[in-house]
N, C-alpha and C positions, 0 to 999 in steps of 0.2 A: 504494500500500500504506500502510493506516496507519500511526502511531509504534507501536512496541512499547517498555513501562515495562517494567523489572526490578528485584521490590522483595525483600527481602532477608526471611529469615526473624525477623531481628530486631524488623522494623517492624511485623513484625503483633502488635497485640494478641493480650491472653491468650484472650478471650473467641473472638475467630475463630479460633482454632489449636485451639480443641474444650478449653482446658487451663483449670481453675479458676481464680478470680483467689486468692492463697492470703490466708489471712484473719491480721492482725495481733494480737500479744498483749495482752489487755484492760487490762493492768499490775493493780498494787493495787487491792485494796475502800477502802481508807485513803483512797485519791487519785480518788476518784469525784467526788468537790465542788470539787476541788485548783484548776479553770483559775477558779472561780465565787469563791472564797476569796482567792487572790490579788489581786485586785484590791480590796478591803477593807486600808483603812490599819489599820496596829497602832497601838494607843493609846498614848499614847507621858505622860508625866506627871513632872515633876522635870526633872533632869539627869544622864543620862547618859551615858557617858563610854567607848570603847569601845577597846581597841588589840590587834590583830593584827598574829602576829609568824610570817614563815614561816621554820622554823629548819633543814627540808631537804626536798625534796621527797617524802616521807613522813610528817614532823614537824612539826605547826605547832600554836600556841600563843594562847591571849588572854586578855584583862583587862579584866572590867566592872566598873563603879563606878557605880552607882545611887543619887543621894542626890533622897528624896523628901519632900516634907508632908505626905502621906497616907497611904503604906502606911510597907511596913520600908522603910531603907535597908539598903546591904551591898555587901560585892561577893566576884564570881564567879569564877574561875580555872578555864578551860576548855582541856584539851587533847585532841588529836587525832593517830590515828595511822592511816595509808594503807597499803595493802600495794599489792603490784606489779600483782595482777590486776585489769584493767579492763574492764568490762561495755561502757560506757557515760560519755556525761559525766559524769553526777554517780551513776554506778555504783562500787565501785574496793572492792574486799576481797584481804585482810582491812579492817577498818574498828573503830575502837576509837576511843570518844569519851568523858569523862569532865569532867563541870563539879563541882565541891567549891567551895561558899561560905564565908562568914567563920564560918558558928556551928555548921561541921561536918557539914554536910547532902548529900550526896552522890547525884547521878546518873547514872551509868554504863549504857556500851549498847557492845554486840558485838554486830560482823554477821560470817558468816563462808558462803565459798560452799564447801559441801560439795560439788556437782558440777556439771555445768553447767545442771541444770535447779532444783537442789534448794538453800536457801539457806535461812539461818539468823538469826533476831540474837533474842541474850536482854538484858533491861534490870532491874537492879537501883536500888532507891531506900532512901537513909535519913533518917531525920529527926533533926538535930542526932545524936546516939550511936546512936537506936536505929534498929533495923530497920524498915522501911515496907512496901515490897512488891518482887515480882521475879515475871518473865512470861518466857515460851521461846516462840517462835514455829516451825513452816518449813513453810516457803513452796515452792513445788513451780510452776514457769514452763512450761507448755508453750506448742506454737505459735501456741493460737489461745483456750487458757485459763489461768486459773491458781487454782491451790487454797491455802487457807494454814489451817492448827490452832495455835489457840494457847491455851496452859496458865497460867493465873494464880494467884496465890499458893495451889497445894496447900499443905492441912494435913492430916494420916493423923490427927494427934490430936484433934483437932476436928473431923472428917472435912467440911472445908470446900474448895473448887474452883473455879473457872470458868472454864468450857472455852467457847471462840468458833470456828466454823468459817466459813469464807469461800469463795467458788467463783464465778468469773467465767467468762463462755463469749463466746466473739466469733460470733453469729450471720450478720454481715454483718460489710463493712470499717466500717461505721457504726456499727453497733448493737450492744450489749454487753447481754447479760442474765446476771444472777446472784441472790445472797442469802446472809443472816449468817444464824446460829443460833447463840445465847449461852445456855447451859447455867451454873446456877449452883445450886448445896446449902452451906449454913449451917446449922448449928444443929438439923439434922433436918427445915429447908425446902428443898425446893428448886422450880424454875422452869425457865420454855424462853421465847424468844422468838425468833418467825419475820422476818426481813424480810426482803422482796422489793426488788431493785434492776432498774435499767435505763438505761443512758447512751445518747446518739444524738450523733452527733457530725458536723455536715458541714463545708462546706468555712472558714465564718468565726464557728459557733457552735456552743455545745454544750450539750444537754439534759438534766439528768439528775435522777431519782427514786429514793427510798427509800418503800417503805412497808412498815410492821407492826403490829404489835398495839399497839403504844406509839405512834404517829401515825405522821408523813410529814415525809419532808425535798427539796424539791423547788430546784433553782437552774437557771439560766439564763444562759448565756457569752456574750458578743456580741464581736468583733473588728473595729471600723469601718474602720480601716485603723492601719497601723503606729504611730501618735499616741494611736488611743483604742482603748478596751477596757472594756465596762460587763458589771455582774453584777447579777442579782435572784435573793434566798435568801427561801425561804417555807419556814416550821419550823411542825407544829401537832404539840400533846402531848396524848392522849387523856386520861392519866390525871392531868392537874394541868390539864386544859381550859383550854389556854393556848398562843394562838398570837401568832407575829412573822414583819414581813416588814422587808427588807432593800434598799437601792439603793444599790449602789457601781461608781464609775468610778477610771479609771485614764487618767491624761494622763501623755504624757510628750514630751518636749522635747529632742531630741539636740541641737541646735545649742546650747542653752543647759546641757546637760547637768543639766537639770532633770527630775524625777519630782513628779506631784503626785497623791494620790492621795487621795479623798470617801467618805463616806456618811452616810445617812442611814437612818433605822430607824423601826417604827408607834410607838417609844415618845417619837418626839421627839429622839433623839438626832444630833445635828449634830455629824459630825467631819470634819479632813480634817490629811491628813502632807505637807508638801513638803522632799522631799530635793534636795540639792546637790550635785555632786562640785565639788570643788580642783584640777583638773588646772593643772600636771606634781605637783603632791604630792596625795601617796595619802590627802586628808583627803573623808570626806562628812560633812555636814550635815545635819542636820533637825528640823523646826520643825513639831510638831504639836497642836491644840487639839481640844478635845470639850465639845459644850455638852448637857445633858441638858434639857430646858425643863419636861420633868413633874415632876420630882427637884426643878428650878433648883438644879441642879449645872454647876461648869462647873471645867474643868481644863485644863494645858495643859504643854509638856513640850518638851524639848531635848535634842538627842544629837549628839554628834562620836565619829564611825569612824575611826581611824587605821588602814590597812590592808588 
């Protein structure tokens, strides 16, 4: 008599049990480029000077100091507050964040989760005393889409707006299609614009496209293995017929607790950030340079993180 296997109902795939595989939430419109961006160092220019302070685990606090040859200097005063509900890692509402610089200028943002599917955040801006702008968002998660409306500085007396709507749908575990629509009136003018999105995502890359009536925003994710991580961004603009492409990599060095991160651009631009940590003290480092060769422009810049 042969062996007889006995396998459990757990083991079977979803696919042979007759049962859908169920499809993942496509997250934000905002974060469509998010894995493609990340790997692009931030420019970094002067010396800055950074220190975080956590004052309770709902409380915490920081202090930038920026002194430049280029631009302003100044510095920042950044606080932040957490509330108990937590989504996710870097989910957690309420959420309340607020930076005020030295000459008065203020940026505030609230997020608040109204229920478990429906989610909030408004952001207010000023410039030195005066008012600048303020936008309301909510955001609406379901299982396998997500919608978000957002309202920008209404004026009833000006009868000025701009309303933007967003809608992602998860067609597959892979593939994601959606599209914005940004509705804007000033002055007795107003406008529409369509764009079409679509992200692909497999197991060590991701694909993703924009397009509308104003051009295309196209990037490209690669994960070589847990060391490297390269991106290509292609941006064309119809209406200022003017296009850029983009190559950035991402090294990084656990053993040496090194970050080092590149690119390059069609304009000639040469940069690249490497960060350090200080272990056992909570100091990072970084040392970053930008050379423009069509400008011959060239800069370059220092920062220490406490925190």
């Amino acid at each position: 008599m042969g062996n007889v296997f006995a396998v459990s109902s757990s083991q079977v795939p979803w696919l042979m049990r007759g049962r859908p595989v169920p499809l993942p939430n496509p997250g934000s419109f905002d974060e469509l480029h998010k894995s493609c961006k990340e790997v692009f160092p931030q420019q970094v220019e002067g010396v800055k000077v950074i220190v975080n302070k956590i004052l309770s685990s709902h409380f915490q606090i920081s202090h930038h100091i920026h002194m430049s040859t280029v631009g302003l200097s100044g510095y920042h005063f950044n606080a932040k507050y957490m509330g108990d509900r937590q989504l996710g890692p870097n989910e957690t509402f309420p959420l309340l964040i607020g930076d005020l610089d030295n000459a008065g200028s203020l940026n505030a943002q609230v997020l608040c989760l109204l229920t478990e599917r429906l989610r909030s955040k408004a952001v207010f801006q000023t410039h030195h005393s005066k008012f600048l702008t303020w936008q309301v968002d909510v955001e609406y998660r379901g299982d396998d889409c997500t919608g978000t409306l957002t309202l920008g500085n209404p004026d009833v007396i000006n009868e000025s707006v701009i309303l933007v709507t967003h809608f992602l749908q998860s067609i597959t575990p892979r593939l994601v299609l959606g599209g914005e629509l940004v509705y804007h009136q000033r002055m007795g003018e107003e406008g529409a614009i369509l764009t079409l999105a679509g992200k692909y995502s497999a197991q060590n890359w991701i694909a993703t496209l924009n397009v509308g009536y104003g051009g295309a925003h196209a990037s490209y994710y690669h994960k070589a293995n847990e060391q490297v991580q390269v991106g290509v961004e292609f941006e064309a603009n119809t209406r200022l017929q003017e296009t850029s492409f983009a190559f950035g990599y991402h090294l990084n060095v656990p053993k040496a607790n090194m970050v080092f991160k590149g690119s390059v651009d069609s304009s000639w631009c040469v940069g690249g950030v490497l960060e350090k940590k200080l272990p056992p003290l909570p100091v990072t480092l970084a040392l970053g340079a930008f050379m423009n060769h069509w400008k011959n422009k060239f800069h370059c810049g220092f920062s220490i993180m406490v925190g």
